[in-house]
BANU-361455 format. One record per residue (C-alpha): x, y, z; residue in three letters. Coordinates in pm, 1 decimal, m for minus. Example, Ala and Ser with C-alpha at 12.3 -4.5 7.8 and 13.67 -1.06 7.14 Angstrom:
2
1230.0, m450.0, 780.0, ALA
1367.0, m106.0, 714.0, SER
//
This chain:
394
m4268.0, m1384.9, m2328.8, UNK
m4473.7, m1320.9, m2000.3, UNK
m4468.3, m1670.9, m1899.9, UNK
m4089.0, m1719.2, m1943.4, UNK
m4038.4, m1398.5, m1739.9, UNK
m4273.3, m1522.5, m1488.1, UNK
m4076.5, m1888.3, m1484.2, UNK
m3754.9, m1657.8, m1474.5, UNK
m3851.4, m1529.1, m1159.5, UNK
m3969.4, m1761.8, m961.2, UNK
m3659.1, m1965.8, m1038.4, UNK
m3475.8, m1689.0, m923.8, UNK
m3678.3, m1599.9, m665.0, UNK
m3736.4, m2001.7, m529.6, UNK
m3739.1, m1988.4, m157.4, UNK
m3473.2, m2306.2, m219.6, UNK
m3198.1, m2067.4, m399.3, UNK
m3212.4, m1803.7, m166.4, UNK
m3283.3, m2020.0, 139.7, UNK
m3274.1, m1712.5, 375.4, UNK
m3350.9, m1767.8, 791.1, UNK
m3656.4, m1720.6, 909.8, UNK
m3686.8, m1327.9, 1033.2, UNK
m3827.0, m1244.0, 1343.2, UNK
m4107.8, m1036.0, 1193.5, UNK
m4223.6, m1371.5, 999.3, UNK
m4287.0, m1360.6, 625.8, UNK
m4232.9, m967.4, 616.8, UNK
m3968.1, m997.3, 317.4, UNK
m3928.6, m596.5, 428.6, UNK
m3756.8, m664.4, 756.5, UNK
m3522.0, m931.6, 560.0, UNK
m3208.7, m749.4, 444.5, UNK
m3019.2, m872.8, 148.9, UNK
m2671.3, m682.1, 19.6, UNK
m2611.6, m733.3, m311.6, UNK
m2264.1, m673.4, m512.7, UNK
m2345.8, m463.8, m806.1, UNK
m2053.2, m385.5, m1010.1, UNK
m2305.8, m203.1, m1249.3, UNK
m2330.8, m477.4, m1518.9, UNK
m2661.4, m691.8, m1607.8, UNK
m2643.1, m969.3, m1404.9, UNK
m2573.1, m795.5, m1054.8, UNK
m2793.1, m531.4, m1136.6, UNK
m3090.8, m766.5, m1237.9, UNK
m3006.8, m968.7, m911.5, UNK
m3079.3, m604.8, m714.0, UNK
m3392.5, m565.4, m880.9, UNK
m3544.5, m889.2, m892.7, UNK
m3501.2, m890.7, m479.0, UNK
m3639.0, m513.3, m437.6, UNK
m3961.7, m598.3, m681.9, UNK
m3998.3, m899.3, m446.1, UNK
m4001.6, m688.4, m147.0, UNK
m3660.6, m744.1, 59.8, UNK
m3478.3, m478.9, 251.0, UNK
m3187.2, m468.3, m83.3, UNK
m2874.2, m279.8, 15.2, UNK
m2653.2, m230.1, m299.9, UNK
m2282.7, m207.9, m252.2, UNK
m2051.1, m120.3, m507.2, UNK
m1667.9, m115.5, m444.0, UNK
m1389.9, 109.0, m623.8, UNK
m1092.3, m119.1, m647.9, UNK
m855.5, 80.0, m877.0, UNK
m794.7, 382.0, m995.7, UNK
m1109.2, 669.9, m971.2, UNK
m1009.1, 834.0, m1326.1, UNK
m803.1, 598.0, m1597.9, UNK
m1057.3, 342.9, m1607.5, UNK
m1386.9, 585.0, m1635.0, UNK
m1438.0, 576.7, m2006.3, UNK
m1346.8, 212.5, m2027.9, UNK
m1618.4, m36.3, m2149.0, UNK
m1590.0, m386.0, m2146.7, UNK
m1426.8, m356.4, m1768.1, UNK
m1513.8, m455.2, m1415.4, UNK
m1583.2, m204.9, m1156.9, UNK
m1473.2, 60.3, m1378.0, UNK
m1618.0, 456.3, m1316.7, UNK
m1900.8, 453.2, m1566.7, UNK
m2015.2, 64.4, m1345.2, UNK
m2007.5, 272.1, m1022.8, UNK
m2211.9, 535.5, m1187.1, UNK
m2427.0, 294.9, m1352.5, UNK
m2475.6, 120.6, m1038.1, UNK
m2606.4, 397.9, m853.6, UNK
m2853.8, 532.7, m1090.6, UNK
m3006.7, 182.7, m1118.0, UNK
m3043.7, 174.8, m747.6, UNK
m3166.0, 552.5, m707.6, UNK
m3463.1, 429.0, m985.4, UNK
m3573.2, 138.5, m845.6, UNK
m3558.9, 276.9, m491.2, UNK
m3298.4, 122.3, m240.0, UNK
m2957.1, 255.0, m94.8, UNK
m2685.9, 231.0, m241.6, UNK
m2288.1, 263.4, m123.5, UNK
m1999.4, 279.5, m311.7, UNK
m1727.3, 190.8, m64.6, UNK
m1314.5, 219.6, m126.7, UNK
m1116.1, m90.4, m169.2, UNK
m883.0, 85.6, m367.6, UNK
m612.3, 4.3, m76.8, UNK
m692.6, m332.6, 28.2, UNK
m747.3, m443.7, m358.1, UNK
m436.2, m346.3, m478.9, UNK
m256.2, m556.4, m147.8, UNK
m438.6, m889.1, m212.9, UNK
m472.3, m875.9, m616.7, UNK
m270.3, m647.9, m797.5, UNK
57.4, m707.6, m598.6, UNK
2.3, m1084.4, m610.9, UNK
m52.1, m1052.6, m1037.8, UNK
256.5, m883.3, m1014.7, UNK
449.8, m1093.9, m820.7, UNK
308.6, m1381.1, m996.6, UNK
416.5, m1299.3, m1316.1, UNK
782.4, m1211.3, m1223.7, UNK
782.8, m1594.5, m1092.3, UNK
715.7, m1703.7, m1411.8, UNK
412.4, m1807.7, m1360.5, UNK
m9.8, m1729.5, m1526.8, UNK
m242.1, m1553.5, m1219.8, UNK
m570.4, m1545.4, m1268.6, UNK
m700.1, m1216.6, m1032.8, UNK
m1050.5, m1254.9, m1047.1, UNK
m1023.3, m1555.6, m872.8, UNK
m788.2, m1372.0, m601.3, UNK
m1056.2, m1090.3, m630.0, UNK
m1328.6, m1318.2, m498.8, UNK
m1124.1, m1526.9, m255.5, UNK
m1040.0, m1198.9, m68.1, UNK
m1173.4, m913.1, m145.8, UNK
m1521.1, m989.0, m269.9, UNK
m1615.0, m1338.7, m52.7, UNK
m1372.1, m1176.3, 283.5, UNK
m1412.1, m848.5, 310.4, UNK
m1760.7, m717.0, 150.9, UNK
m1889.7, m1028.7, 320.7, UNK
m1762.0, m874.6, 664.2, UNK
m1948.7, m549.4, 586.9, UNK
m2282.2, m708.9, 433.5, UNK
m2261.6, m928.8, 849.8, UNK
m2193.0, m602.2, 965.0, UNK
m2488.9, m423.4, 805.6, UNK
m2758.4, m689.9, 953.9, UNK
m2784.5, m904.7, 645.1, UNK
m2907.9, m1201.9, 625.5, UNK
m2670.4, m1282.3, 290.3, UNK
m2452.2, m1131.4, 16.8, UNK
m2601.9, m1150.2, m297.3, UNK
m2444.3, m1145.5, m598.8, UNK
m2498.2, m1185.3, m987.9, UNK
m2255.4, m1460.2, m1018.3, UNK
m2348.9, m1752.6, m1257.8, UNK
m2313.3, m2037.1, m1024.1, UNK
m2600.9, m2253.8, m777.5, UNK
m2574.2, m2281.2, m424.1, UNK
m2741.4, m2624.0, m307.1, UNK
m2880.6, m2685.7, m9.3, UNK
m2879.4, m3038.2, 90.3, UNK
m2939.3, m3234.9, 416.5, UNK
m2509.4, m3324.2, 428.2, UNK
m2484.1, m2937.7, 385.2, UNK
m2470.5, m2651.3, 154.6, UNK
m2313.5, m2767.3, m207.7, UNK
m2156.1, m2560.0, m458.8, UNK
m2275.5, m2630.2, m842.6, UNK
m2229.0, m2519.8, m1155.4, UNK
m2489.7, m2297.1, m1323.4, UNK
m2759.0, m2408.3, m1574.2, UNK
m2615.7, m2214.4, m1831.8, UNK
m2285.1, m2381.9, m1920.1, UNK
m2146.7, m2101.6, m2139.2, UNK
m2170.6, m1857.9, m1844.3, UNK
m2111.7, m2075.8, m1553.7, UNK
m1853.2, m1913.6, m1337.1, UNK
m1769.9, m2183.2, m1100.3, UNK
m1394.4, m2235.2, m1205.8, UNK
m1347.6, m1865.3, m1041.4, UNK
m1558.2, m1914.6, m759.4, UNK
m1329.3, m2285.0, m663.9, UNK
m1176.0, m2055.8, m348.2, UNK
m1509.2, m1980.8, m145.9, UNK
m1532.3, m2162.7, 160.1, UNK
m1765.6, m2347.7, 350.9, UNK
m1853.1, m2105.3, 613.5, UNK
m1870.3, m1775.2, 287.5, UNK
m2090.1, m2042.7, 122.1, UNK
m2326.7, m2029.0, 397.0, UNK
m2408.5, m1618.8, 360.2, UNK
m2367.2, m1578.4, m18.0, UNK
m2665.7, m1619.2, m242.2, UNK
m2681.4, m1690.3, m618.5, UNK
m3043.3, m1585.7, m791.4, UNK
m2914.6, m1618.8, m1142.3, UNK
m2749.7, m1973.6, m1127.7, UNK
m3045.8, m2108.1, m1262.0, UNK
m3090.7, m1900.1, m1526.4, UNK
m2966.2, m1849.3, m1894.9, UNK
m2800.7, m1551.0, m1957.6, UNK
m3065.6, m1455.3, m2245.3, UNK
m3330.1, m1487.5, m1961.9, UNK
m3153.4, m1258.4, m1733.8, UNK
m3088.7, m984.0, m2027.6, UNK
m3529.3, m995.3, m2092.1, UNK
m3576.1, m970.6, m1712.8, UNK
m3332.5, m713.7, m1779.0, UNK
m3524.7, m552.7, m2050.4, UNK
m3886.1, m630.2, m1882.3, UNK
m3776.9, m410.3, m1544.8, UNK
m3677.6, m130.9, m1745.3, UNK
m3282.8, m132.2, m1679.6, UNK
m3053.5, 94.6, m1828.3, UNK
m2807.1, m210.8, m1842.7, UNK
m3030.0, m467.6, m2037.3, UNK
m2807.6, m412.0, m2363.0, UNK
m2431.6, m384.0, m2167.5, UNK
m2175.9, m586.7, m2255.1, UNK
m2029.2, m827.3, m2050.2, UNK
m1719.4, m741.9, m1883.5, UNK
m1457.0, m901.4, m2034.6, UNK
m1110.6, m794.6, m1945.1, UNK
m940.7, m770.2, m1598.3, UNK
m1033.6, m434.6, m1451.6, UNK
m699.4, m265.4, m1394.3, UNK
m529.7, m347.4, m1710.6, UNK
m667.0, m86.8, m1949.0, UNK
m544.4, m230.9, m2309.1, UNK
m478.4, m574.7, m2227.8, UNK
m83.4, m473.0, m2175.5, UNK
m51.5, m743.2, m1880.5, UNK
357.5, m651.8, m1924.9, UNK
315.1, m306.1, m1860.6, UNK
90.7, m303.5, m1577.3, UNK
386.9, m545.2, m1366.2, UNK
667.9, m316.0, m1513.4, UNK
468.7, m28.8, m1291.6, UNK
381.3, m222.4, m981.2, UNK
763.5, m374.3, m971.6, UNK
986.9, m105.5, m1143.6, UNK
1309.3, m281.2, m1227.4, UNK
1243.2, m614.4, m1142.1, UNK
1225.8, m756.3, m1501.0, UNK
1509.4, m870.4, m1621.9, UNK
1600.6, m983.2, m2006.1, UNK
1731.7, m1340.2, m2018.1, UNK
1803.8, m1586.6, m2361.1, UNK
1510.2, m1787.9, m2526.8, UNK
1638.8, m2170.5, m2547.8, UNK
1508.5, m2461.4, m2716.4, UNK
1452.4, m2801.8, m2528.6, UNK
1743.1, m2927.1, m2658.4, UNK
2021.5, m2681.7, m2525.3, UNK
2021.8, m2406.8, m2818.4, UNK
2035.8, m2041.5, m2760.9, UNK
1748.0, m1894.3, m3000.4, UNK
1700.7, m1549.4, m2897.5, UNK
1677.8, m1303.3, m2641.0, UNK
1378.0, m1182.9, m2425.8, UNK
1329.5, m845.3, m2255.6, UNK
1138.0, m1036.7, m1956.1, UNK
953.3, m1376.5, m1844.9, UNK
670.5, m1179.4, m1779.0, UNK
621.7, m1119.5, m2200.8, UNK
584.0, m1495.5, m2203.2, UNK
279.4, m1790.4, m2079.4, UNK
314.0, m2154.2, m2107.2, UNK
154.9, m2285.5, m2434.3, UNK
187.6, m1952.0, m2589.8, UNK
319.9, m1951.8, m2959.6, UNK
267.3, m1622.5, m3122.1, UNK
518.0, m1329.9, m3069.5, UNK
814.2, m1529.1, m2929.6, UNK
1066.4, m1350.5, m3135.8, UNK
1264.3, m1639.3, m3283.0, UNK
1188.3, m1860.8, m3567.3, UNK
1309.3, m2249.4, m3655.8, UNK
1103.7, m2336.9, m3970.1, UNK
857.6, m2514.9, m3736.0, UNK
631.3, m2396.8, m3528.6, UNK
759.0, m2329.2, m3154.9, UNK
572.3, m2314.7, m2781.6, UNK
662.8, m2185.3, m2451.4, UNK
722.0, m2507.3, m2285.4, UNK
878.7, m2355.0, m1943.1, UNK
950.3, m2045.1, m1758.8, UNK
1245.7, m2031.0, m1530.7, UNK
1199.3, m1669.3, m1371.8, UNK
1535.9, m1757.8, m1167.5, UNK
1721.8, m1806.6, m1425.6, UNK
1529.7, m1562.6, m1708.9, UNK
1519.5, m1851.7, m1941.6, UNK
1193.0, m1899.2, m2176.6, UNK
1203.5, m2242.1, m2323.6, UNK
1057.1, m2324.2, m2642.1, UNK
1017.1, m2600.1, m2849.5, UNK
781.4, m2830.6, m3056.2, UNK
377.6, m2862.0, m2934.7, UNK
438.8, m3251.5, m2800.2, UNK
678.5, m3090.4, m2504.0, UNK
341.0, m2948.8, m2427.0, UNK
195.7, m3258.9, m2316.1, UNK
118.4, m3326.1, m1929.8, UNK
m41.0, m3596.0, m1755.9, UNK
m16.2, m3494.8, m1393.2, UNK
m67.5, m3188.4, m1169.5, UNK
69.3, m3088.5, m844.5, UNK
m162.0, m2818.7, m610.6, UNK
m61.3, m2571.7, m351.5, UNK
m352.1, m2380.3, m133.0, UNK
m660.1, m2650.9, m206.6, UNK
m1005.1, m2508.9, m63.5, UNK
m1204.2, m2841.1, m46.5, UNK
m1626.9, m2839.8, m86.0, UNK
m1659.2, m3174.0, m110.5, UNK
m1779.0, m3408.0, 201.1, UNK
m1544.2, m3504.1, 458.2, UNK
m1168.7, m3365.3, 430.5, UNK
m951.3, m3403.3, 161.2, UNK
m721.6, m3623.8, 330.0, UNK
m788.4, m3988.1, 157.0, UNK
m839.9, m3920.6, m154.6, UNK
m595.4, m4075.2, m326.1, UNK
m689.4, m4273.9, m627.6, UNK
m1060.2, m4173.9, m650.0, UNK
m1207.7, m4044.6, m1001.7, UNK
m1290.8, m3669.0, m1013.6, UNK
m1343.4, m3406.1, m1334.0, UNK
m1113.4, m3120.8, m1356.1, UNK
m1080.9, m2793.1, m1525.5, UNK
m778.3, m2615.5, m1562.8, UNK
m903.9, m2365.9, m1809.6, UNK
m1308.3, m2176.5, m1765.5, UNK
m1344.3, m2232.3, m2148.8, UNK
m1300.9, m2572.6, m2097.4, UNK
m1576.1, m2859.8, m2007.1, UNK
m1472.2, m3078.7, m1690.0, UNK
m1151.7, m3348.1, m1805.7, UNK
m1195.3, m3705.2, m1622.4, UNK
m849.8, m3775.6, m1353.9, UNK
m787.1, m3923.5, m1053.9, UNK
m659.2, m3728.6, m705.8, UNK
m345.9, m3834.2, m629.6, UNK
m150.9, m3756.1, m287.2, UNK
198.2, m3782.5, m213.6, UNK
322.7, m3962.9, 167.3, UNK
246.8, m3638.0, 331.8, UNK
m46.4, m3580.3, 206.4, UNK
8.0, m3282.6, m88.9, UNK
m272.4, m3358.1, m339.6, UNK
m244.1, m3319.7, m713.3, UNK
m415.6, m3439.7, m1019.1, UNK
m364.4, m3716.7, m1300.6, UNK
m528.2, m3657.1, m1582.7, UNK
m661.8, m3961.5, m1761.9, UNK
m626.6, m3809.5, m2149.8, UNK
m341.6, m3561.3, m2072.4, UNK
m357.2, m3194.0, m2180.1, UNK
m108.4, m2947.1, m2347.4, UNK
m53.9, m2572.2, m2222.0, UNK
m142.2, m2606.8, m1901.4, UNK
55.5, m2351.0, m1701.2, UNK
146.9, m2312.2, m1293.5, UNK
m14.0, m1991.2, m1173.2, UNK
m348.8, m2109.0, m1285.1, UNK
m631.4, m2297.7, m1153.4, UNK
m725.9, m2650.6, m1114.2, UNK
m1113.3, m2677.9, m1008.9, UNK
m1257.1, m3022.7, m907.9, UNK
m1604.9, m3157.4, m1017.7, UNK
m1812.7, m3436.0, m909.6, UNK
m1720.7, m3744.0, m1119.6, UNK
m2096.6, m3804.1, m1124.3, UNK
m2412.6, m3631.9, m1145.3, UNK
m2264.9, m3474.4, m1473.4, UNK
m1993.9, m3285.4, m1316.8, UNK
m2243.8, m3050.9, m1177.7, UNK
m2106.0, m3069.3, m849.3, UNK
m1772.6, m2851.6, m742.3, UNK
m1546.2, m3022.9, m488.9, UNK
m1296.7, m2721.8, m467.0, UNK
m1014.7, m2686.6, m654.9, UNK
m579.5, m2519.3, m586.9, UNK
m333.5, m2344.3, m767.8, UNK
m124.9, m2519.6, m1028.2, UNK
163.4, m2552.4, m854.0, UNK
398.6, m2776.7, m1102.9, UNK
328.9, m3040.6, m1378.9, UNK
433.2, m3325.3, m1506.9, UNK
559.0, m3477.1, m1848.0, UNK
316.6, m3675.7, m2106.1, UNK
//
């Protein structure tokens, strides 16, 4: 077990992963400051430690995004009130500062307003991936600059690459945990700061380093739902953030029939079939959502099929820009669970780029993501990615 702790740490710890600038005091790891993102679970917390115990200047930063008392007892969250806590003790025992700063504000403006409004469009957000594109990858980044840093560190499981064209994004080693499909919105320039010790590491390495440093969090679960919805009520939480704005509306089949009523669009996601409230001896899908209209269609799983994607708001990682790519192979993910789906970029006469899909897929609904991979190298490679913006038929 000592030598695969050991190999754990230098792969952590490789001078290539972390790729900091050369300080002005020389090799004096002391005088090189590193801010890491601890949201109090494992992996950021094992990323804080592993730096200290190798001698950088760690700052820990921990931000409260929602609300300071509904959340506290909550386990299986993000950035909940027992995380902060746990956070801070794990930094006051190994020894480095530690800040919890407020984001309540600024996190409800860029995520929970645009889940909300996202869902009344009839459409599937995904905020984690709004959480990193602004708050965690904008704003904390600002602060880490502003604090003297030389990066933002962060427990993410995802590998920054440095290679002579540039810095590349890849996906981690461990391909249950790899976390690139909600990283697809960091740019270029965030790229450059942000560091990523655990990429090359599985997740049962990171919970003995874990274990081997003494951390209370070695045994925590994983976070697993979104922070600010306490029992999974997604309906609930955009009934409070948008008072009045859902509106019932009549459940119709494909084929023109009335089936049912609804009490909102935002009860419904494309590809569900469970709980639709209507039955027709066969088994029925959400196929649409027309949130101008309040109409949920359903009907059988084949009106599920797609073969093509459209894109809106495309960060692109690969080389060049994303101008000519029309035609060229490319592996895409439009769900995390998923592995990488061979396609072709397509782009319209002005340039809008979108997706087709070589095999199809079923389910796939606007709101969500579609992250490109390197048709190569084993998909290892992530190009970017957009927001599903629209689909098209099977």
């Amino acid at each position: 077990m000592t030598d695969i702790l050991s190999r754990a740490r230098a792969r952590a710890l490789d001078p290539m992963v972390l790729d900091l600038p050369a300080s002005q005091w020389g090799d004096d790891r002391s005088k090189i400051r590193i801010v890491v993102a601890m949201s109090g679970g494992v992996d950021s917390t094992v990323t804080a430690a592993l730096l200290h115990e190798a001698g950088y200047d760690v700052v820990g930063i921990t931000l409260q995004l929602y609300d300071h008392g509904a959340a506290i007892a909550r386990k299986g969250a993000c950035c909940a009130g027992d995380d902060i806590q746990d956070a801070r003790m794990a930094a006051e025992r190994l020894g480095f500062p530690h800040y919890v700063l407020d984001y309540e504000g600024r996190f409800s403006e860029a995520v929970m307003e645009d889940f909300a409004d996202t869902y009344l469009a009839g459409q599937t957000p995904i905020p984690c991936v709004r959480c990193n594109q602004t708050v965690k990858f904008a704003d904390l980044l600002r602060t880490a600059k502003d604090l003297g840093a030389a990066a933002l560190a962060t427990g993410h499981y995802v590998q920054r690459v440095k290679t002579p064209s540039g810095v590349h994004l890849h996906r981690a080693v461990d391909a249950a945990k790899d976390q690139s499909y909600f990283l697809f919105a960091t740019t270029p320039e965030q790229l450059d700061f942000l560091r990523f010790p655990l990429g090359g590491l599985q997740k049962d390495e990171v919970r003995a380093l874990a274990a081997d440093l003494g951390l209370a969090a070695a045994d925590k679960p994983d976070s697993q739902d979104i922070c600010f919805v306490p029992d999974g009520n997604y309906a609930a939480v955009v009934e409070r953030l948008r008072p009045g704005a859902v509106r019932p509306g009549d459940i119709v089949h494909i084929d023109g029939r009335v089936l049912g009523q609804h009490k909102g669009v935002i009860h419904f996601t494309v590809g569900q079939r469970r709980g639709l409230g209507v039955a027709l001896g066969e088994p029925l899908y959400v196929v649409r959502l027309d949130a101008k209209t309040a109409q949920v269609f359903v009907g059988p799983r084949e009106a599920l099929l797609i073969s093509g994607l459209s894109l809106r708001e495309v960060n692109w990682l690969g080389d060049g820009d994303h101008t000519a790519l029309d035609g060229l192979p490319v592996a895409v993910k439009v769900r995390s669970t998923r592995p990488p789906m061979p396609g072709q970029f397509v782009q319209d006469r002005n340039g809008a780029l979108g997706v087709r899909l070589d095999d199809g897929d079923a389910g796939v609904a606007p709101g969500q993501a579609c992250v490109f991979y390197s048709a190569e190298d084993e998909n290892r490679r992530v190009l970017g990615g957009g927001w599903i913006a629209g689909t098209a038929g099977g």
